[in-house]
TORTIKE-529252 format. One line per field, with one value per residue (C-alpha): residue in one letter; x, y, z; chain; residue number from 1. Coordinates in steps of 0.2 Angstrom, whole numbers, padded with zeros to 4 digits. Each point is the difference from the previous one (the first is absolute). Layout:
REM residues N
rest: [A	...]
x: [X	...]
y: [Y	...]
z: [Z	...]
kette: [A	...]
nr: [NUM	...]
//
This chain:
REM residues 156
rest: [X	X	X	X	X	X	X	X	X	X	X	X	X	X	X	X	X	X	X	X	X	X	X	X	X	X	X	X	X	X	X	X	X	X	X	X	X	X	X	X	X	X	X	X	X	X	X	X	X	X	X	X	X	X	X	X	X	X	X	X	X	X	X	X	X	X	X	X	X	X	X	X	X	X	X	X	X	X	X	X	X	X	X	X	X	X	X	X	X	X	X	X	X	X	X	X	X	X	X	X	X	X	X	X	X	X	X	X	X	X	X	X	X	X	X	X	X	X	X	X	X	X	X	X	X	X	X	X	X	X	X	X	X	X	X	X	X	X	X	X	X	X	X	X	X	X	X	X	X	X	X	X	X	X	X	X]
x: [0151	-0004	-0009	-0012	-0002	-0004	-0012	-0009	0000	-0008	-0012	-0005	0000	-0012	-0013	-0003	-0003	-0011	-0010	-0008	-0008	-0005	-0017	-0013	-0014	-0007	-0010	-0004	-0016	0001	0002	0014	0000	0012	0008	-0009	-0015	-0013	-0001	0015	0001	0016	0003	0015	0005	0015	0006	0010	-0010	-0015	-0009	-0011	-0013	-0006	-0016	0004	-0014	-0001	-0010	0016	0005	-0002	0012	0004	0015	0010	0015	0012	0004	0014	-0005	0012	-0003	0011	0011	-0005	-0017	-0013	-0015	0010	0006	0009	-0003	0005	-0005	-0004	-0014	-0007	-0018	-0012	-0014	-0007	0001	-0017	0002	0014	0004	0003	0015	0008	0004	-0013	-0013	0004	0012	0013	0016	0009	0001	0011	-0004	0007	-0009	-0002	-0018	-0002	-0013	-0012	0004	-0019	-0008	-0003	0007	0016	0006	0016	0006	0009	0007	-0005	0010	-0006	0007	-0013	0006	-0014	-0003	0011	-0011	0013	-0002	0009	0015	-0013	-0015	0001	-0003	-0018	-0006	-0007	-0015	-0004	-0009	0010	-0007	0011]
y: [-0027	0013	0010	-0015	0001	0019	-0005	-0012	0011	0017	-0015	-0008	0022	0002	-0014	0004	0016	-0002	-0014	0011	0009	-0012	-0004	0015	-0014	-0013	-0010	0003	-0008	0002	-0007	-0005	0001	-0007	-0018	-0008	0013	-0003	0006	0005	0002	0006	0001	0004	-0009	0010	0016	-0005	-0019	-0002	-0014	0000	-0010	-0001	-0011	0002	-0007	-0001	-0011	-0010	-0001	0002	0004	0003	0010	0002	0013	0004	0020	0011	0017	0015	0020	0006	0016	0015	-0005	0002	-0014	-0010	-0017	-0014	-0018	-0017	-0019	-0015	-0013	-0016	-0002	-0013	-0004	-0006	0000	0000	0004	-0014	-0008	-0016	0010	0001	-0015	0005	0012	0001	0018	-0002	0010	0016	0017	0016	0019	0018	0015	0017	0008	0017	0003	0018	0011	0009	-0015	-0020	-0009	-0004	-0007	-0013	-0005	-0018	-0013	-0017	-0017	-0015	-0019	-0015	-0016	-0010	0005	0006	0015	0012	0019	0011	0009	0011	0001	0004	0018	0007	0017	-0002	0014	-0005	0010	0003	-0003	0008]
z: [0051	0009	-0015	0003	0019	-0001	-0015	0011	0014	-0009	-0007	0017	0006	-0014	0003	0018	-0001	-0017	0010	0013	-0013	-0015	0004	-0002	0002	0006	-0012	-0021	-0008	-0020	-0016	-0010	-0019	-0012	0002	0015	-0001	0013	0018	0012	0019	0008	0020	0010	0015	0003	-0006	-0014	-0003	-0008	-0007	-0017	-0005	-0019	-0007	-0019	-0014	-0017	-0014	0000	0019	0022	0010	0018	0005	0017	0000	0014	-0004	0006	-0004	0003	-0004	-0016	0009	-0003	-0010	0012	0002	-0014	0005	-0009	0007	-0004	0004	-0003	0002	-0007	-0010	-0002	-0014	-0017	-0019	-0008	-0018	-0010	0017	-0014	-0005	0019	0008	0013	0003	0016	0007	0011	0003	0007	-0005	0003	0000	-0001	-0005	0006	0010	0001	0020	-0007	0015	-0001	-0003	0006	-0018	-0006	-0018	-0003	-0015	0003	-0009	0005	-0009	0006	-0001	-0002	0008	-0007	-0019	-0014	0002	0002	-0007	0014	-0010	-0011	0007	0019	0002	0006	0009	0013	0010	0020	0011	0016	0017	0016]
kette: [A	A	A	A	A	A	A	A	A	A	A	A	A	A	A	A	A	A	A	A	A	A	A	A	A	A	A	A	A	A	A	A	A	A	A	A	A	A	A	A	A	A	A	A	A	A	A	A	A	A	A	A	A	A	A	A	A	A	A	A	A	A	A	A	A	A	A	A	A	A	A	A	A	A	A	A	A	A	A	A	A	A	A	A	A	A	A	A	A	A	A	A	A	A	A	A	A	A	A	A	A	A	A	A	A	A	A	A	A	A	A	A	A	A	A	A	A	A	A	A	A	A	A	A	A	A	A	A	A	A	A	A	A	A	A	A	A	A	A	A	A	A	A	A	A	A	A	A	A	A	A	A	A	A	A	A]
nr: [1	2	3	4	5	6	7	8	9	10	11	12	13	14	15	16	17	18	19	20	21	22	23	24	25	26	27	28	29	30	31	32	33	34	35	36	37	38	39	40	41	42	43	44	45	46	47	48	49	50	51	52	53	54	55	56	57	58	59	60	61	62	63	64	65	66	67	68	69	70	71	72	73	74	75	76	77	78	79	80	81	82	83	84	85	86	87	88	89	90	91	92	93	94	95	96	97	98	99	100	101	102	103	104	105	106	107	108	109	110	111	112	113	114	115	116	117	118	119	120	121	122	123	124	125	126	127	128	129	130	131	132	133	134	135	136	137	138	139	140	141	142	143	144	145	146	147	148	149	150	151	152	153	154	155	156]
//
């Protein structure tokens, strides 16, 4: 029992010091490439919180995603950050939507990836993997196909 307490604590110790410096920006514009490709913005409201916004398309699909992101600096890895979160998305099926029981998209998502900041220069990359659960179809391909890169110019 109190291997776990001292466990908790050195965690708690960790995060409040690693909060006051995880955000090294304030807003990223970019795209996103991979599952979900299309366009990504990224803004923090609090040091360690950010929310992401993705607008995927594709022949076969929209979709509108909002993310709630907790984003924390790897130790001892400068400008590299690891993040996780989760979210909800909202959209269509253009291509087979006879094969779904509706064209219509509608379901929650989770994230975690890694985003390295450039010190030199306003861009960062992440690589991520994104699952996501559809509540209204069958249309459900998250376990394989969730990873993207993503590119955002960085605003201060």
């Amino acid at each position: 029992m109190k291997l776990k307490k001292l466990f908790f604590a050195v965690l708690l110790m960790t995060a409040i010091v690693t909060t006051l410096n995880a955000q090294q920006y304030n807003t990223a514009l970019g795209v996103r490439l991979g599952y979900d490709s299309g366009v990504t913005l990224k803004h923090f409201f609090a040091p360690a919180s950010a929310g992401e916004f993705i607008l995927a398309a594709s022949p076969h699909y929209f979709q509108l995603t909002g993310l709630y992101e907790y984003q924390q600096p790897v130790p001892g890895a400068p400008g590299l950050d690891w993040y996780l979160g989760l979210g909800a998305h909202i959209g269509g099926i253009h291509k087979e939507r006879d094969r779904y029981n509706s064209a219509f998209l509608l379901g929650a998502d989770l994230i975690g990836g890694i985003e390295y900041i450039f010190p030199q220069a306003p861009f960062n990359i992440s690589l991520d993997w994104k699952p996501s659960f559809n509540f209204t179809n069958s249309y459900n391909d998250y376990w394989y196909s969730g990873f993207a890169l993503s590119l955002r110019y960085t605003f201060k």
